[in-house]
N, C-alpha and C positions, 0 to 999 in steps of 0.2 A: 511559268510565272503565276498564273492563274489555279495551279495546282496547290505549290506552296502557299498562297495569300489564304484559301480556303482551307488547307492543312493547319496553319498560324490560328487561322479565328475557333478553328475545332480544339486545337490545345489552349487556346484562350480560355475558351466556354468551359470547357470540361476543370481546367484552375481554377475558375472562379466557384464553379458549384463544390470542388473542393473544400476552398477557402469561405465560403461562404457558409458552410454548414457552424451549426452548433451544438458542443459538447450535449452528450448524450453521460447520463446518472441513472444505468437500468438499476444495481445495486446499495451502491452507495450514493446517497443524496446526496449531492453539493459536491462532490469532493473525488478526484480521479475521473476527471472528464475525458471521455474518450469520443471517436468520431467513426460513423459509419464506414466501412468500405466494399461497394456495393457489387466491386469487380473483383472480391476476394474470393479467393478457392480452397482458401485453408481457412478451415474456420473449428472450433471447439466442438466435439458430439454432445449434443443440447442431450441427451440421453443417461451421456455418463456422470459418473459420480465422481468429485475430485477431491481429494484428500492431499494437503499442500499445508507442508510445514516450511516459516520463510526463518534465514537464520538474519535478524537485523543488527547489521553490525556497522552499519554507514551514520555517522552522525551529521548533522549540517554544519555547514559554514558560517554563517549568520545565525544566531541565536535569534534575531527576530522575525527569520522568515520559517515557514513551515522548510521541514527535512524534506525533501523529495524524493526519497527514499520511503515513506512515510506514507506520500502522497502514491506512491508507486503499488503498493498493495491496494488503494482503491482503486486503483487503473485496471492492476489484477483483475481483481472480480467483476468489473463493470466491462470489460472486455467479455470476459465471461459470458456475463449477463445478454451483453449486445448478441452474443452469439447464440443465445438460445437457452444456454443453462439454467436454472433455476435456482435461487439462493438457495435453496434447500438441498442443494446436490454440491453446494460449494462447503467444503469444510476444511478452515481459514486458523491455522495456531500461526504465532508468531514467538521466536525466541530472540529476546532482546538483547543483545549485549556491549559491552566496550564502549564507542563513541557513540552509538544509539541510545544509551540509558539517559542519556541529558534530554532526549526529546520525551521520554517517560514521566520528569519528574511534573510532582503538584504544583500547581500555580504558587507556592508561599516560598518553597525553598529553589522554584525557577527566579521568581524574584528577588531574593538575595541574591543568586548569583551575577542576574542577566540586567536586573530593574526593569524587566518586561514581563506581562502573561506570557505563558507558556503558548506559542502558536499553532502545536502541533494538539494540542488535549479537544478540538473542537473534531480533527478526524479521526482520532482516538475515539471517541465519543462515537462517530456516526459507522465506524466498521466495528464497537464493540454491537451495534444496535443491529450490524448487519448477519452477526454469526459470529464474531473473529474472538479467539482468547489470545492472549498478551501474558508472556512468564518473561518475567523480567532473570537475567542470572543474577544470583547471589552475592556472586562472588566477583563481580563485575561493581559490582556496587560499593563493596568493604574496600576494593583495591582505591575506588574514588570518594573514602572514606565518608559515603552514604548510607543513611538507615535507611530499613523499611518505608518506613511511615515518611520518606521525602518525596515516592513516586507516586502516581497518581492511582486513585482506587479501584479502579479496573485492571488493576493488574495482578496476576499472579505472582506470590515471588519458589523462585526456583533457587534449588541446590547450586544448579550451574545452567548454564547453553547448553554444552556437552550433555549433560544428564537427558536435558529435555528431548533432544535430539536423537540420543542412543533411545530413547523408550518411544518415539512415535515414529522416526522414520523404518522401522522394523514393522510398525503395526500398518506399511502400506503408504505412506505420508512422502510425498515427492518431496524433496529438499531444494528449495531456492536462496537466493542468498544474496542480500540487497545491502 
């Protein structure tokens, strides 16, 4: 009995210093907060270089919460980061398409649709600051009968997905797909 009661208070202690920790932003500031794990054995080689094309095709639920999906490429790299990598050894495309392109668009034609700011253009903002390019498809856009000029200005616009996809995953560029 005396075994287990001292067993009990060691899985206690060791939760609460879990739970008690606070998100960690090695890469991206504010945004894809990630948490130590200090009994980890798999961890990223702080040495290599990463080349990581995501295909973003997940849109959100709620137009006025941030996409978590979104949110999830600052997780990417800030895992990264925790683990040793250097932003400079992370290089971060993103191909946007389908139900993703609504978290793209400008604050003016978010707001016609939504009557909200656009929630996601503040991490937009902080992984373009981090490395990251953003190609929106083209043709992803005309199908939701959007111009150019209604996404936000960090972004590339592209032929297709497809396209951006066949030219950088060939040049080395791991594919993920969120």
């Amino acid at each position: 009995m005396k075994h287990l009661l001292l067993f009990n208070l060691l899985i206690c202690l060791h939760l609460q210093s879990v739970i008690a920790q606070e998100a960690k932003f090695p890469i991206v500031k504010d945004f894809g907060g990630i948490f130590e794990i200090p009994e980890s054995t798999e961890n990223p080689d702080a040495n290599k270089e990463f080349k990581i094309i995501i295909d973003l095709v997940s849109g959100s639920e709620d137009p006025t919460q941030i996409n978590r999906m979104v949110d999830n490429i600052a997780r990417m790299m800030n895992l990264h980061g925790l683990g040793g990598v250097k932003k400079e050894n992370l290089h971060i495309k993103v191909a946007v398409h389908g139900g993703a392109v609504f978290s793209l668009l400008n604050n003016d034609f978010y707001q016609k649709l939504y009557g909200v700011n656009n929630p996601n253009l503040p991490i937009y903002e902080a992984l373009k600051k981090a490395g990251v390019e953003f190609y929106v498809c083209g043709q992803s856009l005309i199908a939701r009968d959007m111009k150019t000029t209604d996404v936000w200005y960090g972004t590339q616009i592209a032929l297709s997905m497809l396209t951006v996809l066949t030219k950088y995953v060939p040049d080395g560029y791991m594919l993920l797909r969120f």
